[in-house]
C-alpha positions in Angstrom: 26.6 9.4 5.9 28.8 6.4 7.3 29.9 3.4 5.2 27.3 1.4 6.8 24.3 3.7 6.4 24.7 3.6 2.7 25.1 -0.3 2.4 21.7 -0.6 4.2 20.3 2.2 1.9 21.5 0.3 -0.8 20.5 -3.0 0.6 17.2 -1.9 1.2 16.9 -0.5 -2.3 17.7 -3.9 -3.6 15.1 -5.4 -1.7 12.5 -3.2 -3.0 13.5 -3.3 -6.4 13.2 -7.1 -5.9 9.9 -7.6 -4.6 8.8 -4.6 -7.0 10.3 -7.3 -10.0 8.7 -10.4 -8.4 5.6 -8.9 -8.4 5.6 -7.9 -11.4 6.7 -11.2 -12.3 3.6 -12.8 -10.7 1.1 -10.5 -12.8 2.7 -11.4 -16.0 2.4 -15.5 -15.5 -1.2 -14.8 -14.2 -1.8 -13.0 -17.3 -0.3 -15.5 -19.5 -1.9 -18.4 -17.7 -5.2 -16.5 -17.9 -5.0 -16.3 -21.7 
């Protein structure tokens, strides 16, 4: 693995991890607005 495959993989890891925490985000101040 190059230098520049694994700060993609890492990049694209990031950007999961983001939406994943967004997301979750977004449930919790539906859920709180709900209540």
């Amino acid at each position: 693995m190059t230098g520049a495959e694994e700060t993609e993989d890492s990049e694209l890891k990031k950007g999961i991890l983001s939406k994943r925490l967004i997301h979750v985000f977004g449930l919790y101040l539906s859920v709180s607005i709900g209540s």
